[in-house]
N, C-alpha and C positions, 0 to 999 in steps of 0.2 A: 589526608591531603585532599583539598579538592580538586574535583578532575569532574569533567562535562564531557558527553560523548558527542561526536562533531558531528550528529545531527540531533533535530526533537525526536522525542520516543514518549510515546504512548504508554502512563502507566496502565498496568496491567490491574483487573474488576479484583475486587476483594471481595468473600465471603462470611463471612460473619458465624465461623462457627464455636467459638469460646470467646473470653477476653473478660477481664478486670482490672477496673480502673480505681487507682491511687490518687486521691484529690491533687490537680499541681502536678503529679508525676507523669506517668507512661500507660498508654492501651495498650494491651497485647492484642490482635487479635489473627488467631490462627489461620491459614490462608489456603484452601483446597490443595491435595496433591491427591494421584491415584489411589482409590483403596486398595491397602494390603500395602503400600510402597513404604520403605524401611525410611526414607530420608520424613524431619518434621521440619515444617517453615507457618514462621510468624513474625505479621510485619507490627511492629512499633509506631506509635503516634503519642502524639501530647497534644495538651489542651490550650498550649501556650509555646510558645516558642525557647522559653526560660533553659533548657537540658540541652539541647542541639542533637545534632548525630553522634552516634555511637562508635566510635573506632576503634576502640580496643576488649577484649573480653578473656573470663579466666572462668571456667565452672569447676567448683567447688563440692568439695560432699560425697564423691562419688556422685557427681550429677545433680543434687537437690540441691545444688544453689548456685547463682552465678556474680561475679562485678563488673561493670563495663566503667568502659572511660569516656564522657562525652568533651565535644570541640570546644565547650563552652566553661570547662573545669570542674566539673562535679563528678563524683562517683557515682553510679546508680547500680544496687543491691536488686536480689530477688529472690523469689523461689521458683524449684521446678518442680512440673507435677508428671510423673509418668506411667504409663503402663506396668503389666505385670511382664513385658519384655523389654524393659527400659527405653522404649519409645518415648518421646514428649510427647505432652496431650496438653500442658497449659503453662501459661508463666504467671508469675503476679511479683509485680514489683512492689517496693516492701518499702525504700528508703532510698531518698539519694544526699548526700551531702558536698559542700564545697572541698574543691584542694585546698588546703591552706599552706602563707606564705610563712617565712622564718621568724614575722610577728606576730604568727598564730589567725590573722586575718584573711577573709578568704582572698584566694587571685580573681583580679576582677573579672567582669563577662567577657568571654573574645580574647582576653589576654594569653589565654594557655595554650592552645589547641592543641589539648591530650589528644595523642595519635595509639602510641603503645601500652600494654599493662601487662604487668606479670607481677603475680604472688608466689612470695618464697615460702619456703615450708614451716619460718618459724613466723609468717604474717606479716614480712615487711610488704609494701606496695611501692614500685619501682612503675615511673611513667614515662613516655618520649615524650618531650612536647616540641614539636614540628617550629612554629616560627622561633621559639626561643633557639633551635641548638645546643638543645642540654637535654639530661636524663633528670628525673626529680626522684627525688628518696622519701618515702614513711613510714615512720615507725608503726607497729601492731596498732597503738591507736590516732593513728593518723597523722601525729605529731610531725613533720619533717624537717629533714637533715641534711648535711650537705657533702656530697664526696662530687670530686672533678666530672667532666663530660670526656668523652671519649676524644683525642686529639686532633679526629679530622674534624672538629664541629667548626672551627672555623674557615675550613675550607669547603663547605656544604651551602647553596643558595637556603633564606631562609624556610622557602615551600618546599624541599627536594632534600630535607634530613631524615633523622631518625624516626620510625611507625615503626619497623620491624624491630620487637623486642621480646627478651625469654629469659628465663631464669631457670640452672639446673636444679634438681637437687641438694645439692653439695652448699647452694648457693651462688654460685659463681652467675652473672649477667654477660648476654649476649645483644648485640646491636650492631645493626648496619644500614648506612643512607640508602634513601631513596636513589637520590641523582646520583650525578657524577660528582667527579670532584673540579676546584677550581684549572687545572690541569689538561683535564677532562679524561684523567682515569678512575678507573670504575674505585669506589669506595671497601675496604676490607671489613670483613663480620671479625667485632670488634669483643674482647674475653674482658669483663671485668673479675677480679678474683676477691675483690675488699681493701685490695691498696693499691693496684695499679690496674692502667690498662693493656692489653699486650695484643698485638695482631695473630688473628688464628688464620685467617687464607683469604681468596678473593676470591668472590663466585660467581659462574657462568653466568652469561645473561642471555637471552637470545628471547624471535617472537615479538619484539616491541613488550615485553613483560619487565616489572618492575619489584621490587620487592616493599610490602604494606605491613606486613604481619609474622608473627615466628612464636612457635613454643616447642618445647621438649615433649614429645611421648613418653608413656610409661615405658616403651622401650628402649631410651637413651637418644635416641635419633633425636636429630633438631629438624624439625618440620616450619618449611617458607614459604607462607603466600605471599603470590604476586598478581599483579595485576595490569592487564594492556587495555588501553586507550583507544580507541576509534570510531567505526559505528558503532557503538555499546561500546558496553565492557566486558572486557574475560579477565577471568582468573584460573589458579591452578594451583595446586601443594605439589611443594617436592620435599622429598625425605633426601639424608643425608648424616652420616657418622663427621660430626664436627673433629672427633681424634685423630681419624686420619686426613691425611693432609692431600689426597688427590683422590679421596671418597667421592664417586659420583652421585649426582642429585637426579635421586630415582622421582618421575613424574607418578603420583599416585590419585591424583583428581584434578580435570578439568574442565570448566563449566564456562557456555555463551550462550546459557537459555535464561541468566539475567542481566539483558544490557542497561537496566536502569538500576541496578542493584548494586554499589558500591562496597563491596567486602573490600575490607579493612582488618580486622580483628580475626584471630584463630586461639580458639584450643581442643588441646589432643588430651582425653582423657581416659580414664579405665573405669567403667562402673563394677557394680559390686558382682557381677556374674562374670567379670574378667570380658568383657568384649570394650574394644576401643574405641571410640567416637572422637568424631571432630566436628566441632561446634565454630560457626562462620558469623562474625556479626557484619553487618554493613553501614554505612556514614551516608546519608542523604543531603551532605553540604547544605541543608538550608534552600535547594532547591526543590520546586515543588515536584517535578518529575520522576526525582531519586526519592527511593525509601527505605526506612532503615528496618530491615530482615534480621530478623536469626534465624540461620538457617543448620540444621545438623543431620548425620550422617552418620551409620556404621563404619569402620572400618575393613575392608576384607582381610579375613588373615593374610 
């Protein structure tokens, strides 16, 4: 979704210390943080404006690979490159291709505004896409198909729908609006199971926080970024047992040291040494101030 922080803000110097560039595609280039500091950040650029920002993200592989979804309908692929303590140290983007529509044609430019993305375990690709008010369905090779949107889509404004989006295990999809509802009560995180949808709970909201992003850790938990609006931006993860139904949403990170950085996009994953990571992408709306970040993180036991 785009969102402007209500004042100008000073992007922040870049350094220049890796990056590989994909003709047409994506720069990574890697962005100073403390030596020795466990978190990695790299900001994203393109050599054309063709890809847009980045709002949604899934890493793959135990870590060597990741998909994002950008505003503009394309998929973009990559590899990661890491340490011998699974730290990032580099990205390289590999490929990006169009969404395509039910005539196999891609969605034009601007049409989609992919906000959320989650891959299931047998490779379907499941997208929000914010102005339309629907969830989009792909088959393992990209093909798409069509199962209903979740029931409040039409009582959702078209900027203020679905980004926050996740898929269990099991396969079962989870979603829930940005905004309010027509009403102007708050929207329910929404169960698809394969043939219907079913209400799981409503969730707190407080902070001027908003919900952008969601995926499942390898511990079951469903993990919700959000995000608030003002001088900058903040955001924050909260964990939460979707089973239980008055499961609190335990705060487990939050950050106001990027107020031009638009996170959008989470994933919570396990690499091959069993420690948890959560991987943050950000959406630069096409404005030049905002930049589109990945930014990732250990999790504490």
């Amino acid at each position: 979704m785009r969102r402007r922080p209500a004042i100008a803000l000073t992007a922040a110097a870049v350094v220049a210390l890796s990056g590989v560039l994909t003709p047409g595609l994506l720069r990574s280039t890697a962005l100073p943080t403390t030596p020795g500091a466990s978190p990695s950040e790299f900001r994203l650029t393109s050599p054309d404006n063709e890809i847009g920002g980045l709002s949604g993200i899934e890493v793959l592989n135990n870590g060597k690979r990741f998909l994002a979804v950008s505003d503009h309908g394309f998929l973009v692929s990559g590899e990661m490159a890491r340490d011998a303590h699974g730290r990032l140290t580099d990205l390289r983007i590999t490929a990006n291709e169009p969404v395509l529509k039910g005539n196999g044609k891609p969605i034009l430019l601007g049409r989609l505004d992919g906000e959320g993305l989650a891959v299931s375990d047998t490779g379907r690709v499941i997208i929000s896409a914010e102005h339309r008010n629907q969830i989009l369905w792909l088959r393992p090779d990209r093909s798409p198909y069509h199962r209903e949107s979740p029931p409040d889509a039409a009582e959702l404004a078209p900027n203020r729908s679905y980004e926050a989006l996740a898929v269990r295990p099991n396969g079962d999809v989870y979603t829930i609006g940005e905004g309010k509802l027509a009403d102007g009560s708050l929207p329910v995180l929404w169960r698809f199971n394969g043939t219907e949808w079913s209400a799981v709970r409503r969730l707190p909201r407080d902070g001027g926080f908003l919900p952008v992003g969601a995926d499942f850790g390898p511990d079951g938990a469903f993990y919700l970024l959000e995000r608030g609006v003002g001088i900058g931006l903040r955001n924050r993860v909260r964990r939460f047992d979707p089973e239980v139904a008055d499961s609190p949403l335990t705060l487990i990170w939050q950050d106001s040291s990027h107020p031009a950085t638009n996170f959008e996009g989470i994933s919570v994953w396990e690499d091959t040494a069993g420690q948890v990571r959560i991987t943050l992408i950000s959406d630069n709306n096409f404005w030049p101030l905002f930049k589109t970040v990945l930014y990732e993180f250990p999790l504490p036991s």
